[in-house]
Jmol script that loads the backbone (N, CA, C; Angstrom):
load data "model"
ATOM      1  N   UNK A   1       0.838  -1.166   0.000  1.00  0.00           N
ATOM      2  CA  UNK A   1       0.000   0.000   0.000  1.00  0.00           C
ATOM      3  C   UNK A   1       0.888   1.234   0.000  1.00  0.00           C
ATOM      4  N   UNK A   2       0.598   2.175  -0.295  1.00  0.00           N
ATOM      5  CA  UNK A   2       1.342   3.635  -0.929  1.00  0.00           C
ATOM      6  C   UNK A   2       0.818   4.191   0.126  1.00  0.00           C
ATOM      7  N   UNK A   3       1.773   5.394   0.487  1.00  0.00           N
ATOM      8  CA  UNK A   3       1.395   6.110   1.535  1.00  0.00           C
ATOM      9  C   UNK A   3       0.633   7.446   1.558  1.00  0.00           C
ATOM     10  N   UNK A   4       0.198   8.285   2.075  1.00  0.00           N
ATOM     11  CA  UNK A   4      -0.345   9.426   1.193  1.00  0.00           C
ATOM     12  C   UNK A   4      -0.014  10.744   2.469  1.00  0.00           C
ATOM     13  N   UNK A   5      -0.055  11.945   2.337  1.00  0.00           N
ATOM     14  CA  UNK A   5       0.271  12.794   3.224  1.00  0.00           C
ATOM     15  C   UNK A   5      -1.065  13.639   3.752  1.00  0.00           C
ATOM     16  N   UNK A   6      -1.283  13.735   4.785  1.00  0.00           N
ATOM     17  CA  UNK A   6      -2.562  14.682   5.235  1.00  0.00           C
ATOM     18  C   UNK A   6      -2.451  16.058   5.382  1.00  0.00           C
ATOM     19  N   UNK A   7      -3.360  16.440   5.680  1.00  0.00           N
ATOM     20  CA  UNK A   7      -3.615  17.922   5.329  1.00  0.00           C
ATOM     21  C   UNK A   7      -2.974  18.461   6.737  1.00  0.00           C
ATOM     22  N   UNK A   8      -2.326  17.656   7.605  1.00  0.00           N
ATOM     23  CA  UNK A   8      -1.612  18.203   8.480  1.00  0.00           C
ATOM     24  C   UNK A   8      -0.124  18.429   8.930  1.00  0.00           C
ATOM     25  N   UNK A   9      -0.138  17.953   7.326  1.00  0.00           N
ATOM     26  CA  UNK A   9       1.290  18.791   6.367  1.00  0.00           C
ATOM     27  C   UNK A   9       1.560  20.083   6.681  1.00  0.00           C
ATOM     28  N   UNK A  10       2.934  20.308   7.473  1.00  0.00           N
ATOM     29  CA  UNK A  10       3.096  21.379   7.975  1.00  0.00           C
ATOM     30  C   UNK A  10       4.048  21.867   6.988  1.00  0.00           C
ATOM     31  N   UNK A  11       4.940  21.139   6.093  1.00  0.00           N
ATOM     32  CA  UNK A  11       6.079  21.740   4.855  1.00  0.00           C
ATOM     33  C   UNK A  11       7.165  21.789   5.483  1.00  0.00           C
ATOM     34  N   UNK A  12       7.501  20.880   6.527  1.00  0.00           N
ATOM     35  CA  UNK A  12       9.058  21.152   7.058  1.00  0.00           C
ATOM     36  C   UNK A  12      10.103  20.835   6.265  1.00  0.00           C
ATOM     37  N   UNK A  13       9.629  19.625   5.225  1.00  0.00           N
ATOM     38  CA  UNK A  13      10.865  19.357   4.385  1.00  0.00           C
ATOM     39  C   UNK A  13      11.657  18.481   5.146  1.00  0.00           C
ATOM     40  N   UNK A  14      11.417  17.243   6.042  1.00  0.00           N
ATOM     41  CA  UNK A  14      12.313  16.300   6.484  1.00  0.00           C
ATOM     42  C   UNK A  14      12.061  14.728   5.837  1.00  0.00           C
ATOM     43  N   UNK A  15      11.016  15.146   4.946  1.00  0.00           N
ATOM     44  CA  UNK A  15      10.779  13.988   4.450  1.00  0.00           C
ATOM     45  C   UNK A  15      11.245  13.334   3.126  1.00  0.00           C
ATOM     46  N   UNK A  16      11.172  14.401   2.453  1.00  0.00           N
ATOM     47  CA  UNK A  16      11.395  14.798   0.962  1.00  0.00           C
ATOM     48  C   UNK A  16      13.096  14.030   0.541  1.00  0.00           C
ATOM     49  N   UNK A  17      13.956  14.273   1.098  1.00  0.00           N
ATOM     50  CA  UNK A  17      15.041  13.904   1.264  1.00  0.00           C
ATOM     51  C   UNK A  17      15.287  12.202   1.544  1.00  0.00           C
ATOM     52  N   UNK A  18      14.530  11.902   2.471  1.00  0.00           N
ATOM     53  CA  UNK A  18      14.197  10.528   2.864  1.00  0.00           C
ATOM     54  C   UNK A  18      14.215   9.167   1.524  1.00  0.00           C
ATOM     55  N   UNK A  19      13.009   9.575   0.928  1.00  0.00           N
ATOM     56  CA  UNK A  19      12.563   9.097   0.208  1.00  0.00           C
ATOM     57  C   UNK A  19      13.626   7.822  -0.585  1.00  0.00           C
ATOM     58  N   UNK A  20      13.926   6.741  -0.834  1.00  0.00           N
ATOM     59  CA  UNK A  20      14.619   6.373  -1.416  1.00  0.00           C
ATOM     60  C   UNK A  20      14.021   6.108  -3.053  1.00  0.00           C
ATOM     61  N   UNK A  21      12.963   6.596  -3.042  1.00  0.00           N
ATOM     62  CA  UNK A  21      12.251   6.440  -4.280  1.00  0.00           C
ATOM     63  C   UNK A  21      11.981   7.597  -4.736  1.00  0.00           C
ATOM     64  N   UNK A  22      12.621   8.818  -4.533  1.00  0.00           N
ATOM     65  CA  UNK A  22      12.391   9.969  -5.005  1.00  0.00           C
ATOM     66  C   UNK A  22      10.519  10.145  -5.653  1.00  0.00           C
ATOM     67  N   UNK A  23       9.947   9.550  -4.397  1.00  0.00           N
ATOM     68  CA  UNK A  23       8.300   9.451  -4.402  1.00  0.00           C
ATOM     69  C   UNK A  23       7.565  10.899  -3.702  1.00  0.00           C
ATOM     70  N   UNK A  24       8.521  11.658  -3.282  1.00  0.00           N
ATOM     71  CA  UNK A  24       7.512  12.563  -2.585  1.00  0.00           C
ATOM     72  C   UNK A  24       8.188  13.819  -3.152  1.00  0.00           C
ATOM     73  N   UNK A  25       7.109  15.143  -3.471  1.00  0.00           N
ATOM     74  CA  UNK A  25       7.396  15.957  -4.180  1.00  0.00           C
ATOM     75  C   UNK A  25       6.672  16.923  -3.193  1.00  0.00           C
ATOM     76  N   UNK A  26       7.126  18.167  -3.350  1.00  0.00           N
ATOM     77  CA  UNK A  26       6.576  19.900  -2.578  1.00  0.00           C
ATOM     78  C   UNK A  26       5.351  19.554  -2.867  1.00  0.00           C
ATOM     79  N   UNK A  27       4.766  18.861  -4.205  1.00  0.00           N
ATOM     80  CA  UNK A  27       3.240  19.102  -4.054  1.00  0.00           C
ATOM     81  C   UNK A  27       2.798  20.311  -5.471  1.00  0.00           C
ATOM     82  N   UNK A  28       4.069  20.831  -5.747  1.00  0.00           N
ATOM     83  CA  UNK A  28       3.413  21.931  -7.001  1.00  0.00           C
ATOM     84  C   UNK A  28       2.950  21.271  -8.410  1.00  0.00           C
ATOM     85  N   UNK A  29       3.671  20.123  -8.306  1.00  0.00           N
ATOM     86  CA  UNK A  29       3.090  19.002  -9.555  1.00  0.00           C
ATOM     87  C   UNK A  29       1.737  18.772  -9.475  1.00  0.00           C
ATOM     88  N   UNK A  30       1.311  18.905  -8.815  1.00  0.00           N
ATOM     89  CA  UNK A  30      -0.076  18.383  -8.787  1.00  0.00           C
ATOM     90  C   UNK A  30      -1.148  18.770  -7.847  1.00  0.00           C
ATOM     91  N   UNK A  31      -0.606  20.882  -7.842  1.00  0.00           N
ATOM     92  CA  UNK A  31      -1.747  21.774  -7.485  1.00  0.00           C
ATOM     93  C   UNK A  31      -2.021  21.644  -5.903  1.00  0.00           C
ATOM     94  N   UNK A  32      -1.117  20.765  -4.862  1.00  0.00           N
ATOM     95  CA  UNK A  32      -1.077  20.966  -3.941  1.00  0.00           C
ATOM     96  C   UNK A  32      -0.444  21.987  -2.956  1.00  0.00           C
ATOM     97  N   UNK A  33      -0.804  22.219  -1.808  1.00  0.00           N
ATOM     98  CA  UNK A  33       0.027  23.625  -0.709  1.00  0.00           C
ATOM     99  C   UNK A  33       0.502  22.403   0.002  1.00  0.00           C
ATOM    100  N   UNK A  34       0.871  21.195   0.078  1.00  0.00           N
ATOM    101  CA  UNK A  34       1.577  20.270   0.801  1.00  0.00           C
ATOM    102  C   UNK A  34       2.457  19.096   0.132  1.00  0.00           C
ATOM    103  N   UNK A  35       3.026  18.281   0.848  1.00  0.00           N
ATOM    104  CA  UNK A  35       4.017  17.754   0.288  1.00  0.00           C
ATOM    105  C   UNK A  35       3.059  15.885  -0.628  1.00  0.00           C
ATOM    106  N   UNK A  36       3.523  15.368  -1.027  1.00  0.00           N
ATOM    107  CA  UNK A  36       2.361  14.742  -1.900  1.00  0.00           C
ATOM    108  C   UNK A  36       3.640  13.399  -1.900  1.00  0.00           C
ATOM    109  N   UNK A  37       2.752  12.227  -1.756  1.00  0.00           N
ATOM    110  CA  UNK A  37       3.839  11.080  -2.673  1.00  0.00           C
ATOM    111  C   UNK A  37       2.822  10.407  -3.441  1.00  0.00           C
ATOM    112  N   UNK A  38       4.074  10.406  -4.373  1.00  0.00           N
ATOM    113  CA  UNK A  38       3.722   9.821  -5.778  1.00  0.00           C
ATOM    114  C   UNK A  38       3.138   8.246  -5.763  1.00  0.00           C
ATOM    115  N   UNK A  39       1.618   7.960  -5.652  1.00  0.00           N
ATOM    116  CA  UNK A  39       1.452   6.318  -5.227  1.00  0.00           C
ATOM    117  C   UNK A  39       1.846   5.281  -6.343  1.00  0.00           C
ATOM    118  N   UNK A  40       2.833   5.489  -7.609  1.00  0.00           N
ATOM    119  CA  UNK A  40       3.082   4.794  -8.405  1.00  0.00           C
ATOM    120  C   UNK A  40       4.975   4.474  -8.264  1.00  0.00           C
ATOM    121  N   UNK A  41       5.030   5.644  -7.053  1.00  0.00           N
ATOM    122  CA  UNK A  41       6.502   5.372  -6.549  1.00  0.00           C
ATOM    123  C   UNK A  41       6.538   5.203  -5.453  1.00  0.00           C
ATOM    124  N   UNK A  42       5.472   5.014  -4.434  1.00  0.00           N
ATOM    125  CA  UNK A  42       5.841   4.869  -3.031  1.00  0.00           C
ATOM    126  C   UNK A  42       6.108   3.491  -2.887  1.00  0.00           C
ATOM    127  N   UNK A  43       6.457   3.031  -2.764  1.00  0.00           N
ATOM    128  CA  UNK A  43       7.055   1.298  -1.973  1.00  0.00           C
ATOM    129  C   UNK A  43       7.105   1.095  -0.588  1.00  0.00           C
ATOM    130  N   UNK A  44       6.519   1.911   0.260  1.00  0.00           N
ATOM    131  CA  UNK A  44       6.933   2.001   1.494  1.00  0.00           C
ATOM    132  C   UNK A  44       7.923   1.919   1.828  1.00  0.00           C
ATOM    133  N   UNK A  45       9.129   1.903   1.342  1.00  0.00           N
ATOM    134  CA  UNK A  45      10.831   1.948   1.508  1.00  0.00           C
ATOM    135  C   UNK A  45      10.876   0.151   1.564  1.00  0.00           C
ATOM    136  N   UNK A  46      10.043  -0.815   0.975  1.00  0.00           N
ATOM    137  CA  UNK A  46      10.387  -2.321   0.728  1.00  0.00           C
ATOM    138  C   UNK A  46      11.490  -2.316   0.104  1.00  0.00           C
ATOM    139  N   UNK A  47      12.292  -2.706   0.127  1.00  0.00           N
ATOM    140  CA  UNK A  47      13.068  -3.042  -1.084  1.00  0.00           C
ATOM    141  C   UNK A  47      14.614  -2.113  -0.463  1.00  0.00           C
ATOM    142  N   UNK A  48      14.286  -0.990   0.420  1.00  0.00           N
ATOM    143  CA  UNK A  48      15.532  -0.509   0.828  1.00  0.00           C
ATOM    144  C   UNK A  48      15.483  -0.333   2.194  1.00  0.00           C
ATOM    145  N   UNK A  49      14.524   0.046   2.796  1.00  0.00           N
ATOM    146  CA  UNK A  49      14.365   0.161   5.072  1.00  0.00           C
ATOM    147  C   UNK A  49      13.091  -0.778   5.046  1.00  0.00           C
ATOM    148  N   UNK A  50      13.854  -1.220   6.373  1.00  0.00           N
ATOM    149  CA  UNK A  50      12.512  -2.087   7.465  1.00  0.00           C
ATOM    150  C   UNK A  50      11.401  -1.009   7.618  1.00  0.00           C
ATOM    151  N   UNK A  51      11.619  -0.031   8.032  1.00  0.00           N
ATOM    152  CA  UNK A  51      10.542   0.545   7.569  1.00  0.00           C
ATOM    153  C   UNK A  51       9.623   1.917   6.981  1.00  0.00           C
ATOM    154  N   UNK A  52       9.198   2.998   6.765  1.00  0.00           N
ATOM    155  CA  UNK A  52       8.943   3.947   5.826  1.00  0.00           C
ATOM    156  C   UNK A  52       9.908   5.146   6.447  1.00  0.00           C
ATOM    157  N   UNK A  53      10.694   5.494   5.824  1.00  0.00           N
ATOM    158  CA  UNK A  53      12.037   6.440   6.149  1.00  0.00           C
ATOM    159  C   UNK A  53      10.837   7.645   6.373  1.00  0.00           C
ATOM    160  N   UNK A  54       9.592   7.958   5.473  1.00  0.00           N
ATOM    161  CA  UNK A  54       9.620   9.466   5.546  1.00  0.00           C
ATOM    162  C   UNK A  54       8.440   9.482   7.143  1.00  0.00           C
ATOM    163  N   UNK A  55       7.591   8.246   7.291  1.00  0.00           N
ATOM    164  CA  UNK A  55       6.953   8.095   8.583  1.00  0.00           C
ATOM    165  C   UNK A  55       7.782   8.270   9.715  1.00  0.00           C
ATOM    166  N   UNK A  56       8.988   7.678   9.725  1.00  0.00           N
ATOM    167  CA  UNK A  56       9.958   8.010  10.892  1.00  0.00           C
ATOM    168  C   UNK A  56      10.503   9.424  11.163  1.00  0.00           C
ATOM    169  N   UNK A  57      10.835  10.028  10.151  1.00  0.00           N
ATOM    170  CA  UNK A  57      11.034  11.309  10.414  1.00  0.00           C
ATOM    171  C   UNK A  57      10.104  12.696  10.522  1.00  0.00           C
ATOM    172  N   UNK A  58       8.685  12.001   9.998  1.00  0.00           N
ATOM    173  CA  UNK A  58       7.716  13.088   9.932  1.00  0.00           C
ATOM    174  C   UNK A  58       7.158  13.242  11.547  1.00  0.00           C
ATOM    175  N   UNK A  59       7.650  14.861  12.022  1.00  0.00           N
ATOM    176  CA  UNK A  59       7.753  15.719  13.366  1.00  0.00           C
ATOM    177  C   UNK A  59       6.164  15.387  13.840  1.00  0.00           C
ATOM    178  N   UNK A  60       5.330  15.807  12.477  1.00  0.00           N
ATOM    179  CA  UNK A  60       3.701  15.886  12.792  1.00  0.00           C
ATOM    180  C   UNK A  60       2.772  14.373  12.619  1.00  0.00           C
ATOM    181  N   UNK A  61       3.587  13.425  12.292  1.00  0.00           N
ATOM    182  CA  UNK A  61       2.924  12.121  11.536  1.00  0.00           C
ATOM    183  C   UNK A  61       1.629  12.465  11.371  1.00  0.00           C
ATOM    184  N   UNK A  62       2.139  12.592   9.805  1.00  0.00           N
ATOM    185  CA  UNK A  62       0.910  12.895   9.273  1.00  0.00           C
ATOM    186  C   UNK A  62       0.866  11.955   8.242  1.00  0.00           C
ATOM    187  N   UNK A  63       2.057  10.703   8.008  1.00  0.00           N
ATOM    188  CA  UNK A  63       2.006  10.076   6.767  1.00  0.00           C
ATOM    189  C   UNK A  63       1.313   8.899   6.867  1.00  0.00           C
ATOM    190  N   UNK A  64       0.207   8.350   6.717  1.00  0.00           N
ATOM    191  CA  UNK A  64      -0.631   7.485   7.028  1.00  0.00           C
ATOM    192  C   UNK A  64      -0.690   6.469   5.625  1.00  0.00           C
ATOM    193  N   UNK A  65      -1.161   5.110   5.760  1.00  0.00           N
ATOM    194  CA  UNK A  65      -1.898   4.183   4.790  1.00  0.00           C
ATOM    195  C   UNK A  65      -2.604   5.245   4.036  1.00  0.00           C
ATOM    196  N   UNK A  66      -2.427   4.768   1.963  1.00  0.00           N
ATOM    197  CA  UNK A  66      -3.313   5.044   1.627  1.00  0.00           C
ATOM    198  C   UNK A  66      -4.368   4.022   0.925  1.00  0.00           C
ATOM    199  N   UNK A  67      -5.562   3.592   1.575  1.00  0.00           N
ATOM    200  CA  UNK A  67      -6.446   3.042   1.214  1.00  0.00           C
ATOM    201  C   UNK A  67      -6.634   2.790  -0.271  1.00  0.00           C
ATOM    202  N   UNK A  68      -6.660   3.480  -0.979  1.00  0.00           N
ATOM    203  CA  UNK A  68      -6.851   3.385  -2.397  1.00  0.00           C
ATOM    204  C   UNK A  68      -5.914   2.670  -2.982  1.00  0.00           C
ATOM    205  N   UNK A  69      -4.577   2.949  -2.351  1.00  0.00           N
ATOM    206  CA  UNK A  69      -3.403   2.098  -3.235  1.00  0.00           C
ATOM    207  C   UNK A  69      -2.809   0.963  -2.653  1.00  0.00           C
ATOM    208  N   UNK A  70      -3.745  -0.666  -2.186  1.00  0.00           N
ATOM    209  CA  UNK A  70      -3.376  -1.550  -1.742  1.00  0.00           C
ATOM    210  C   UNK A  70      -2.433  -2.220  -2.093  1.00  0.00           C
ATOM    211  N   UNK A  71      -1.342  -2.669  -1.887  1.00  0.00           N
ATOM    212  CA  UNK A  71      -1.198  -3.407  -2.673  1.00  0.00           C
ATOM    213  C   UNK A  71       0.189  -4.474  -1.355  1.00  0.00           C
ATOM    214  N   UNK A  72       0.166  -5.597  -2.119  1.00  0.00           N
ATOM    215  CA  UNK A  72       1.070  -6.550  -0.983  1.00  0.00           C
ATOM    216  C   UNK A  72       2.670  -6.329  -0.607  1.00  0.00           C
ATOM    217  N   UNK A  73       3.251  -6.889   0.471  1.00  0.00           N
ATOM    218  CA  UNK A  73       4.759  -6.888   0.345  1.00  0.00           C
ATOM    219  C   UNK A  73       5.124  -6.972  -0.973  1.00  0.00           C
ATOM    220  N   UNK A  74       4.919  -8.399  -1.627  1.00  0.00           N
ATOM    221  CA  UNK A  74       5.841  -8.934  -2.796  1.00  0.00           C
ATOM    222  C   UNK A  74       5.389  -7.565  -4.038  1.00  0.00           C
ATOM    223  N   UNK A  75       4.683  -7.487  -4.065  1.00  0.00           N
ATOM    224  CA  UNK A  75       4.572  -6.377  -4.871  1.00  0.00           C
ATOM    225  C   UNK A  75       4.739  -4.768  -4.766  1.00  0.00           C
ATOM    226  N   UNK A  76       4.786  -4.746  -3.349  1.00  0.00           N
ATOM    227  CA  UNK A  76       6.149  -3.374  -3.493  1.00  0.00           C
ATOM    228  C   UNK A  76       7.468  -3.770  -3.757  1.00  0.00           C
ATOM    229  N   UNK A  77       7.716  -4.791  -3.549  1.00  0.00           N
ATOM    230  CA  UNK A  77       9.222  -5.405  -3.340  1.00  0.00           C
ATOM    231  C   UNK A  77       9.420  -5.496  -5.422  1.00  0.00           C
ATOM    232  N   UNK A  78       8.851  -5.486  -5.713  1.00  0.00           N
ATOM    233  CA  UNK A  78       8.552  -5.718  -7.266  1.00  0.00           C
ATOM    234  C   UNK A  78       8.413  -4.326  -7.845  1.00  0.00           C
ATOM    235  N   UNK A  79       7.955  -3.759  -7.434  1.00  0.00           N
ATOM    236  CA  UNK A  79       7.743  -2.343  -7.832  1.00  0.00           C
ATOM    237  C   UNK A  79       9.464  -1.470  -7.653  1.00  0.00           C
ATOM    238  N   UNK A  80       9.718  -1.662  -6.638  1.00  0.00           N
ATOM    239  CA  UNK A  80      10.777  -1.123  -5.992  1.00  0.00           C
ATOM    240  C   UNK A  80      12.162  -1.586  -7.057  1.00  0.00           C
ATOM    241  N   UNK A  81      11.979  -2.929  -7.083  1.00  0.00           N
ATOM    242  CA  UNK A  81      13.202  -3.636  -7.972  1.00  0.00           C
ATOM    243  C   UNK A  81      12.531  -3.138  -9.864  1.00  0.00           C
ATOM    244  N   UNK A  82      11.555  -2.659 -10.191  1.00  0.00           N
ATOM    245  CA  UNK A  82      11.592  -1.799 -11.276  1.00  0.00           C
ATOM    246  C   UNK A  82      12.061  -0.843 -10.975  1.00  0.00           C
ATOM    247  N   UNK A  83      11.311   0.006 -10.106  1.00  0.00           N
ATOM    248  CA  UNK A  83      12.249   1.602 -10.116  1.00  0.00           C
ATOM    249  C   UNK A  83      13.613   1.883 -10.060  1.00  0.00           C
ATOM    250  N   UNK A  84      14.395   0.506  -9.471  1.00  0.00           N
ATOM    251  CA  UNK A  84      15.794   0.794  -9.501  1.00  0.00           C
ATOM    252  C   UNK A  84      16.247   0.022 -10.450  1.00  0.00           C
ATOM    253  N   UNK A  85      15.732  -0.555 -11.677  1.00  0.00           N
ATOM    254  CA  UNK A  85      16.353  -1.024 -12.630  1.00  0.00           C
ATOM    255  C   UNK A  85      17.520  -1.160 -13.156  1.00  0.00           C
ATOM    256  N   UNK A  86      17.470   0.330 -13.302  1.00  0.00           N
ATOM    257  CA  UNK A  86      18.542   1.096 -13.991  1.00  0.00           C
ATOM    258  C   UNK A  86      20.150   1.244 -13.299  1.00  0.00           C
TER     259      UNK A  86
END
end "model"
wireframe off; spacefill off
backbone 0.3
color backbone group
């Protein structure tokens, strides 16, 4: 499952950096005032941390499950080993 950011996105910017999937963006891509991850790049950090780098560092946890984008271990772990293909 992909993670998604709430509206209690404060913009500190400790997360953004985190990311080993370069999945989370300021949010101007896509008309947001908060920070946004990308649910076709989030992996929950499978494939590189035990567990979600930007949940651990977010001050306000605000980074919660996102419902809409279920999906299993093996298939973030699959997702993850595409994005780093290259």
């Amino acid at each position: 499952m992909a993670l998604i950011i709430t509206e209690d996105c404060t913009n500190c910017d400790v997360c953004l950096p985190e990311c080993p999937n370069e999945a989370i963006s300021d949010g101007s891509d896509v008309n947001r005032d908060i920070y946004f991850i990308h649910s076709d790049l989030c992996t929950e950090c499978v494939g590189a941390f035990d567990e979600p780098q930007c949940v651990e560092v977010c001050p306000v946890e605000c980074i919660e499950p996102d419902p809409d984008h279920e999906e299993s271990k093996e298939a973030l772990q699959a997702k993850y080993e595409t994005i780093h293909a290259n």
